[in-house]
N, C-alpha and C positions, 0 to 999 in steps of 0.2 A: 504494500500500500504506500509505502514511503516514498518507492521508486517511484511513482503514477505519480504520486504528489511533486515530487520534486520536476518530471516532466512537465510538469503544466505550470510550475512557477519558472521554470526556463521559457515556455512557449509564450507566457504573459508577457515574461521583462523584454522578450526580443521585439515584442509588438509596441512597449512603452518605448524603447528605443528608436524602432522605424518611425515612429510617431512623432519624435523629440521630447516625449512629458520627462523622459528618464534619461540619464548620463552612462554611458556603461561604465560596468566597473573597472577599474586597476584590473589591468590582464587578460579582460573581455574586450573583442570588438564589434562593436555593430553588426550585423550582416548587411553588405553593399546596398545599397540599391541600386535597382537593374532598371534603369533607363533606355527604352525601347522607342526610336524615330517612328511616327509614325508613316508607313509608305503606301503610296496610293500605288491601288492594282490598273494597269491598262487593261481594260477592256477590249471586246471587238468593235471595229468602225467598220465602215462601208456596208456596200453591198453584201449580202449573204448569200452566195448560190449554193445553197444547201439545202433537200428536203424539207418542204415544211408542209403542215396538214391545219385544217382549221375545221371542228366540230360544231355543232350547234342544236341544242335538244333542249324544250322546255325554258326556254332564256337563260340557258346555262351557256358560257362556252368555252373552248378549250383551243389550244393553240401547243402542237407538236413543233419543236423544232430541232432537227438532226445534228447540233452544235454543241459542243461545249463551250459556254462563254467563261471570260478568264475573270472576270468579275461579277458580283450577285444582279441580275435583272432588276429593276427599282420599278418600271411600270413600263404599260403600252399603249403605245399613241396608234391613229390610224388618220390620216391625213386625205379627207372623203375626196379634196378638185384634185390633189393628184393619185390617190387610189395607192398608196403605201403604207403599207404596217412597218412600225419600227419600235426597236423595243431598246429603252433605255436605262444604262447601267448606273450602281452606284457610285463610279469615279466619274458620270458626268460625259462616258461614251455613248454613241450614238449608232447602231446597228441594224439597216435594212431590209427587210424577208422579202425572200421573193417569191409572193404571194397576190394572186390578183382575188381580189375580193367576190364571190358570187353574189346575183343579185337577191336574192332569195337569204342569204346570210346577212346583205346588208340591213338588213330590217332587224333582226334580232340583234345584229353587232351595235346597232344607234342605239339601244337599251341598254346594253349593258355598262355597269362600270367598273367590277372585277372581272377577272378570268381567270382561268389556271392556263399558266404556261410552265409546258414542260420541255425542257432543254437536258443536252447529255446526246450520248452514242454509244447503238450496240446496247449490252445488257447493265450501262449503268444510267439511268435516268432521274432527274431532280426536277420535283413541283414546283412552283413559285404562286402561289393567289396571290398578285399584283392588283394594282390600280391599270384602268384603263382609261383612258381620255382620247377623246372624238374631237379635231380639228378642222373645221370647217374651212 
């Protein structure tokens, strides 16, 4: 019991120290702090020519895409006078499907305002329920 005990008044003082409430002792030192840059991911730009599939059932819809993108999806835009889907990442990249819209979809697509988009290849695949935005 002694040892547990003495564990956890090591684990408190290291935390008083990280913190500055506490000085270490004569012949303890700190443990470092680990200062990590933060680095922005590139994402994919341009054009996409890769597979892509768009579902639509019940105003639910779904949007496959054969990609692995190198940053997380943040949402999807669909830009109605020029007829492109593009789906933008969280570093702020900007990624075009090449996808033309059917017209029978575009009815259900002007409702909705999530979707699931699932990006990845072959047998590894990743969801995203994104925000969707319709630009006129």
């Amino acid at each position: 019991m002694t040892a547990l005990c003495q564990n956890v008044k090591t684990l408190l003082k290291s935390f008083l120290y990280k913190l500055g409430v506490r000085k270490p002792e004569t012949g303890l030192s700190p443990p470092d702090p680990v200062i990590q840059e933060e680095t922005r991911k590139h994402g994919t730009t341009g054009l996409l020519e890769v597979p892509t599939l768009m579902l639509c059932e019940n105003e639910k819809v779904v949007v496959i895409v054969d990609h692995d993108f190198m940053d997380f999806p943040s949402w999807v835009e669909w830009d109605v006078k020029e007829s492109k889907l593009s789906v933008v990442q969280m570093g702020g990249d900007y990624a075009e499907l090449a996808l033309n819209m059917a017209g029978h979809h575009a009815a259900t697509v002007m409702r909705t305002q999530r979707l699931m988009l699932v990006t990845g290849r072959f047998d590894r695949r990743n969801g995203h329920y994104v925000s969707f935005i319709v630009r006129d």
